[in-house]
C-alpha positions in Angstrom: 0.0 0.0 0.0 1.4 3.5 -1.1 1.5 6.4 1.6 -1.2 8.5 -0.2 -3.0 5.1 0.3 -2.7 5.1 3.8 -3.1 8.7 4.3 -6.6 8.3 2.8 -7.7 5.0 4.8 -5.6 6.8 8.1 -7.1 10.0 8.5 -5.7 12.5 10.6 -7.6 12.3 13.6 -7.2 15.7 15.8 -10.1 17.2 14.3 -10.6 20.5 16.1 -13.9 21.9 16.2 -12.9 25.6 15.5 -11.1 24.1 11.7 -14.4 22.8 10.7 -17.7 24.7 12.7 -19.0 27.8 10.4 -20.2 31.0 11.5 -23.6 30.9 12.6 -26.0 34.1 11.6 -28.1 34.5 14.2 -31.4 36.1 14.9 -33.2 37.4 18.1 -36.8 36.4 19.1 -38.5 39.4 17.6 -37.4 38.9 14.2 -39.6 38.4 11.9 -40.9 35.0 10.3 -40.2 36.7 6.8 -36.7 38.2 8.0 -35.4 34.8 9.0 -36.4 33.2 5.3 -34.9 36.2 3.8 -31.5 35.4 6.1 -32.6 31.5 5.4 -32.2 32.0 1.9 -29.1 34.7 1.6 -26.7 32.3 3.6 -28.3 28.6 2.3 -29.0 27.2 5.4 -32.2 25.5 6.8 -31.6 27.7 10.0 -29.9 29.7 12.5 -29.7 30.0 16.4 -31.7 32.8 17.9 -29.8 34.8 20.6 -30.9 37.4 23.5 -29.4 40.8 23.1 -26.0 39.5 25.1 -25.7 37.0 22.5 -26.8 33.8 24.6 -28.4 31.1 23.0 -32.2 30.9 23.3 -33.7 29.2 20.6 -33.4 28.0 17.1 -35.6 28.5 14.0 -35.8 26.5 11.0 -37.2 26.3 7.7 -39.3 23.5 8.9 -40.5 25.8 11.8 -41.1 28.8 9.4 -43.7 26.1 7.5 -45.1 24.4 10.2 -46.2 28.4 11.6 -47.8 29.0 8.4 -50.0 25.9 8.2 -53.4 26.1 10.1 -53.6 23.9 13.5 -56.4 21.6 12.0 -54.3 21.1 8.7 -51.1 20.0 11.2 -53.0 16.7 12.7 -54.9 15.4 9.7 -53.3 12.3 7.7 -55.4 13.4 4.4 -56.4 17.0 3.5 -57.7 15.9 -0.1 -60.8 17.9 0.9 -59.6 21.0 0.9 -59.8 23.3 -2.0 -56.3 23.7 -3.6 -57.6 26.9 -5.9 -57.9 30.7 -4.6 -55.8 33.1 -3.1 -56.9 33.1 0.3 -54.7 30.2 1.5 -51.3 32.3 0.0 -53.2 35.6 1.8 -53.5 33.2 5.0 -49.9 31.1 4.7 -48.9 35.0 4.3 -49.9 36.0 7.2 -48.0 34.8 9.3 -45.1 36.0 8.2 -44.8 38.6 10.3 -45.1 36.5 13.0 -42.0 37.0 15.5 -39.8 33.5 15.8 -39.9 33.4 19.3 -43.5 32.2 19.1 -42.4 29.3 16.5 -38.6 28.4 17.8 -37.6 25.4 19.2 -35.9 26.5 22.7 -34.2 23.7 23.0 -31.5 23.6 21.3 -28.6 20.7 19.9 -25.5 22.6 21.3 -22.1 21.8 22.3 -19.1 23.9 24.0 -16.3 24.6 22.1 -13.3 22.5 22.5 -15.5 19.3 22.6 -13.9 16.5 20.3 -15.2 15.0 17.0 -16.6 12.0 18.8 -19.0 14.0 21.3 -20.3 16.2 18.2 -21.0 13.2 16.0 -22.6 11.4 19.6 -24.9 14.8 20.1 -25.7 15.3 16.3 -27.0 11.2 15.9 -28.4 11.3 19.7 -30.7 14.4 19.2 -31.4 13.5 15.7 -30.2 17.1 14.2 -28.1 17.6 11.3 -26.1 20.6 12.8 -25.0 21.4 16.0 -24.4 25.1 17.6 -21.1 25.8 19.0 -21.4 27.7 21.8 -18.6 29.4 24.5 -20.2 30.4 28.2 -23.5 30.3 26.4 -22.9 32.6 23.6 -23.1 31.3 20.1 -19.7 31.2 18.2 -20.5 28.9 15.6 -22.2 26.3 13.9 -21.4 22.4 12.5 -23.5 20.5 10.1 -23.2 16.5 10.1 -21.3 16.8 6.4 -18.7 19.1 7.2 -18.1 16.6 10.8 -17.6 13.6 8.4 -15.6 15.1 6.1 -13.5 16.0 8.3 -13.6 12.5 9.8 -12.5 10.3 6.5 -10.3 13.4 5.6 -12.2 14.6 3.1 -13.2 18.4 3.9 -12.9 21.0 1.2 -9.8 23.4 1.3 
């Protein structure tokens, strides 16, 4: 076996979280539903951490959430909704709506988060236990950055981009 072999089947294993977390944009709870799409969509992400005014961590808001807000309640729990009319503007006026909503009605306060300095092995654990596919890195409570389960294995099987 050649040594570029071996360097691709022996990864370098001191993977430091600061190498490979991103930036994380961040929003408070009184943004906007249609501000966080807007920052959703500038950055390609399918959300960001939502912080007090010192910066802690309070919450996190998602596409997904953004969605689910817009939907009506009865629409949420039923298994077929074949029966509603698909033609008309008043469902865009009422999905609309609530886009003005402020996130910190529709974020999820709690939150997959890890402290920085934390190794490769309890990121990967807290991103498969919690079922999330990004983590926020956070330092004495304050967001700093954020991980998503692709950039963690490639950096794993030494494959992360430049």
């Amino acid at each position: 076996m050649s040594s570029e072999e071996a360097s691709r089947q022996e990864p370098d294993r001191d993977i430091k979280l600061e190498e490979i977390m991103h930036p994380a944009v961040s929003v408070t709870p009184d943004t906007s539903e249609r501000e966080v799409l807007k920052v959703l969509l500038e950055n390609n992400v399918p959300g960001v951490p939502v912080v007090d005014e010192e910066g802690n961590l309070v919450g996190f808001v998602s596409d997904r959430h953004l969605l689910a807000s817009a939907l009506p309640e009865y629409l949420k729990v039923m298994a077929d909704v074949s029966f509603v009319s698909e033609a008309g503007d008043e469902w865009v006026d009422y999905l609309a709506g609530s886009a003005e909503r402020p996130v910190g009605e529709v974020m999820s306060k709690e939150v997959s988060q890890i402290e920085l300095g934390k190794s490769e092995v309890v990121v990967a654990h807290k991103m498969v236990h919690d079922g999330v596919s990004s983590v926020v890195v956070t330092e004495a409570g304050k967001v700093v950055g954020i991980v998503t389960r692709l950039d963690l294995y490639a950096a794993i099987i030494g494959n992360a981009p430049s």
